[in-house]
N, C-alpha and C positions, 0 to 999 in steps of 0.2 A: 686573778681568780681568788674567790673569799671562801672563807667555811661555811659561810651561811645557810641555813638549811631548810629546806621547803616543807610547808605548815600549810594546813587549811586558819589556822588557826592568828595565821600573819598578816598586817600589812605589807604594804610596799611603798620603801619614798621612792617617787620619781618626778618628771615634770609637773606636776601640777602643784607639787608639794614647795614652800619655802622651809627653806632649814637654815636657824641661826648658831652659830659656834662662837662659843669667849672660850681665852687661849687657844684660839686657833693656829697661832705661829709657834708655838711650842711642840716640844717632838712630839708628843701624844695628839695633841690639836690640828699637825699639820698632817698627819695620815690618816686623820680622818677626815679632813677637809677633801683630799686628795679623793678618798673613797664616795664621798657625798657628793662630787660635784659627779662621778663617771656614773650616778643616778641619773641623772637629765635633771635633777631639784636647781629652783633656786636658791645658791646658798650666800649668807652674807656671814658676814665676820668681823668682830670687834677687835681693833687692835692700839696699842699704843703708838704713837710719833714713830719713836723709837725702834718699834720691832722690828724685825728682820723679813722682808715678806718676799724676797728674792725667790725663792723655792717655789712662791707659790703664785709667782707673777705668770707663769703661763694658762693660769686658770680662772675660769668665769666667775671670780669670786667677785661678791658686792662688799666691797670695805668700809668699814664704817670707824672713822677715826676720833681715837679719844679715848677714857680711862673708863674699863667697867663698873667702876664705881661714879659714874655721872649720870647722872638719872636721867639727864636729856639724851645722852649719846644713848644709852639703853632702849628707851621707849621707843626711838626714829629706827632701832636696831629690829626689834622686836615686834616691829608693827604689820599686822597682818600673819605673823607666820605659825605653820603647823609643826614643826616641833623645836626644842630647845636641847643644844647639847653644853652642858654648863661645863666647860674643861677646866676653866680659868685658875690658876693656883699661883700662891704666892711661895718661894722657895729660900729655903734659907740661904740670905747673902749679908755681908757684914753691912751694906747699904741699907738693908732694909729693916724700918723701924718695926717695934712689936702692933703697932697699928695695922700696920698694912694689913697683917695676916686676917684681922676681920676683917676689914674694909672688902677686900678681897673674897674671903669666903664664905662670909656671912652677910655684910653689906649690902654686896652688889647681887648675892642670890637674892634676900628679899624685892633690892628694886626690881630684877627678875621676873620673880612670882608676881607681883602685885601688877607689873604691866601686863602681862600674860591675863591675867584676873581680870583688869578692866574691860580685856577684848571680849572673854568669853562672858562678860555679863552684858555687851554688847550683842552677842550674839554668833561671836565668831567661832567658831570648830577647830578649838585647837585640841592636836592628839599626844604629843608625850613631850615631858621636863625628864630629860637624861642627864640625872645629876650625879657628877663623879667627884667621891671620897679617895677615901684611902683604908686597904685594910688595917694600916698602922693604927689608926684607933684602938684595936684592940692589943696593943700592946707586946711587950712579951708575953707567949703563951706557956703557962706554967702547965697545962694539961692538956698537950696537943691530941688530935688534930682540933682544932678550932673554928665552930660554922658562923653563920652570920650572929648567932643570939648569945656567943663568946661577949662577959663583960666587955666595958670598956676600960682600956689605962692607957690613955695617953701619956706620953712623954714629953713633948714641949708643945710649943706656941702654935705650930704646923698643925701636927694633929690634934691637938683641943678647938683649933677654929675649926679642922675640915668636922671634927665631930656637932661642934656647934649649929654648922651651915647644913648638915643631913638633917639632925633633929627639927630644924628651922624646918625645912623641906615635909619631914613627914608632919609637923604639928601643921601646917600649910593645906598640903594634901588632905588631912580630916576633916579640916574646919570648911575648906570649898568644895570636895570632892574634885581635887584637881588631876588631874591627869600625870602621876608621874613614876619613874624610876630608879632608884640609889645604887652606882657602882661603885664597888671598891675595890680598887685593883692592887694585887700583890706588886713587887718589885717589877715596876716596868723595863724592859732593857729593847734592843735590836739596833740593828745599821743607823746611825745617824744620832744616836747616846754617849756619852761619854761620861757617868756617873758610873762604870765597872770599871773604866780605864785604867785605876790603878791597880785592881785587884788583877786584869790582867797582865801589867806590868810585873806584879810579884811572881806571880805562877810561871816567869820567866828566868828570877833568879837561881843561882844555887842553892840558897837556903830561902824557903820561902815562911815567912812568920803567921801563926795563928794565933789572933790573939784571945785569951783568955783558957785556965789550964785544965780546966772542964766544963766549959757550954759545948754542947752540942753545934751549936749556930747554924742551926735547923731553918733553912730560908726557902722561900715561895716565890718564885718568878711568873713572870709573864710575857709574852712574847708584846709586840705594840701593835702586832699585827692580827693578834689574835684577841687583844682586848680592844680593838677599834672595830673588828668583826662585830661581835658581843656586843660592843655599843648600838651597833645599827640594829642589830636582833631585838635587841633589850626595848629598846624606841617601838619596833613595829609588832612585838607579840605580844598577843591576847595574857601569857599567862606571867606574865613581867608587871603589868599593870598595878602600884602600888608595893611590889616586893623592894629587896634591896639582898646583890649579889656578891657575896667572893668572888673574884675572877682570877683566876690563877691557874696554872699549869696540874693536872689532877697527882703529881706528884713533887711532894715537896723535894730539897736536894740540902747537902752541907755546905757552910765556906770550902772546905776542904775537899768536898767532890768536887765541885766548881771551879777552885785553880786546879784539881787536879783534869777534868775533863779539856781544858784552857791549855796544861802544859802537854795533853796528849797531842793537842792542834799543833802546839807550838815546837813541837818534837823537843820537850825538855822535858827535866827529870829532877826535880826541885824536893831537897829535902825541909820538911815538914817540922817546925819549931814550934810550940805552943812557949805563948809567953802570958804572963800575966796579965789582967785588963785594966786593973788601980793604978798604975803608972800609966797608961796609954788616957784613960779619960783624965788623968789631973793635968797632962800635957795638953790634951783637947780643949780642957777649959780654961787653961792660962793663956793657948794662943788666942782663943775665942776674946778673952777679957782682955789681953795686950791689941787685940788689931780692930777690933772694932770700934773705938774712939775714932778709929783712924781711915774708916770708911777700907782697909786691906782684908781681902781674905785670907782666912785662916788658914795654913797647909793640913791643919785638919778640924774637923769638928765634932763633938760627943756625937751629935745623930748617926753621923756616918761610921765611928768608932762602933757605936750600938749596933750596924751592921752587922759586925762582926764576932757578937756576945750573946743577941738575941736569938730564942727561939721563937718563929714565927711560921710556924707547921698548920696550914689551914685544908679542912676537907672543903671542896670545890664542887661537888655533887650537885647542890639544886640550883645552878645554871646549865646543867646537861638533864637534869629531872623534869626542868621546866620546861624547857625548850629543845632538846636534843642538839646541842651545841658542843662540840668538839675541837679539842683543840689541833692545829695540822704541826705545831711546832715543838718537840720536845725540850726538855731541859737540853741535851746533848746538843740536836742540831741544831736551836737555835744560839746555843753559844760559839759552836762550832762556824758558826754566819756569821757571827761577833765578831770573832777572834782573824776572820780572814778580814772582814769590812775594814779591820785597826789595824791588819798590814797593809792592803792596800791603799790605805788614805797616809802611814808614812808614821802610825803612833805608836807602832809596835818592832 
């Protein structure tokens, strides 16, 4: 059952409709794969050699193999269908060159658009380009709360390219009047993640570390379940058309309410150390500069340090103004789902 919520004002994907997803095998990609194919659409999915498609072999997905950045594998991907959910994301790994990250976010969105572009000057009815950002473009927010029209300050390669590939996206949409809309989702988490795993490793110690000796570290979550809701919303509302979204939990939360919400599940009781953050990122960036010659990752890196320094406090309001979209998972319960999912699989 989804949140989704009934509009005059809405389509509907169902059978008739073709739905293509890039990063579809990725945790955000493959719950919404999962949610598009129990439409009755036809859904296809680009994927690598490589990926992992285990999870999602028991479903009528049409795969289409090879790199989203090949213009041939795209166009045969993209041919005939009515809407487009652009997931595909390059993530920081000591493997991966600083190319990629456009290649990826910026590259294979234009081959994207432009195939899309040739159908409908064909003649074909295509209805939405659901193309997903990141709120991290905007940065640390030095004057929270933070809506969509918050500067931009990126921090690294990740979000200068997802920023690059939005802008790509709207100067696109003006110049064809093309059918689309920009989501940027706060911190993704839920069942099947493992980017909090450490933090709820800490929230287990005796002494649990916070670092930095006055940020607030004011953070924005999202459940995966409630931004792949909103994805499908976002695709078939009338009033989404051409916007671009916060998607986020309508309250923000601290590092420190977070392991402490973590150590409530966990029935611990961890005392609370604020440490310095200038030590923690020169360490970030020596492991960063020592292992990546060497194709090893890092046991830490800045971005994920900046977790835990940044303020990122965003108000959420005009995806529930636009569309009456609510979220069913709190900050609490869904970490609370977390935190059981990582004992039962055996990481906690």
């Amino acid at each position: 059952m989804t949140s989704l919520q009934s509009d005059d004002t809405m389509m509907k994907i169902d059978s008739s409709d073709t739905v293509l997803v890039t990063g579809g095998t990725g945790f955000t990609g493959a719950h919404l794969v999962r949610k598009l194919c129990a439409t009755g659409a036809t859904v296809r999915v680009i994927a690598r050699q490589q990926s992992t498609r285990d999870e999602l072999a028991s479903l009528p997905v049409e795969w289409h193999i090879g790199d989203v950045c090949d213009e041939g594998v795209v166009k045969r991907a993209a041919a005939g269908v009515s809407y487009v959910f652009n997931v595909a994301a390059a993530f920081r790994e000591a493997k991966v060159g600083d190319e990629v990250y456009w290649n990826v976010h910026v590259g294979s969105t234009m081959t994207l658009l432009k195939s899309i572009q040739c159908q409908r000057d064909e003649g074909h009815a295509f209805k939405r380009f659901v193309h997903v950002s990141t709120a991290g473009v905007h940065g640390h927010i030095t004057e929270p709360p933070a809506d969509e029209n918050y500067r931009f300050a990126t921090g690294d390669l990740y979000q200068q390219t997802k920023l690059e590939g939005e802008q790509l996206v709207n100067r696109f949409a003006q110049t064809h009047n093309f059918p689309m809309v920009i989501v940027r989702p706060c911190a993704i988490y839920g069942p099947g993640d493992r980017r909090l795993l450490k933090l709820f490793k800490l929230a287990k110690l005796p002494v649990c570390p916070v670092i930095g000796l006055t940020a607030k570290g004011m953070y924005h979550l999202i459940h995966v379940d409630d931004l792949t809701d909103f994805m499908i919303l976002s695709a078939t509302h009338a009033k989404t058309q051409g916007q671009t979204y916060i998607v986020g939990n309508p309250t923000a939360t601290s590092i420190k309410e977070i392991a402490e919400t973590i150590a409530t599940r966990l029935g611990t009781s961890p005392v609370f150390v604020r440490i310095p953050a200038a030590p923690v990122f020169a360490a970030a960036y020596l492991c960063e500069l020592l292992c990546k010659p060497f194709g090893i990752e890092p046991p830490i890196y800045r971005r994920r340090v900046a977790f835990f320094t940044k303020d990122r406090s965003f108000n959420t309001q005009k995806m529930t103004a636009d569309t009456g979209f609510t979220c069913r998972h709190t900050n609490e319960s869904g970490l609370t789902e977390l935190a059981d999912w990582y004992v039962q699989e055996g990481w906690l």
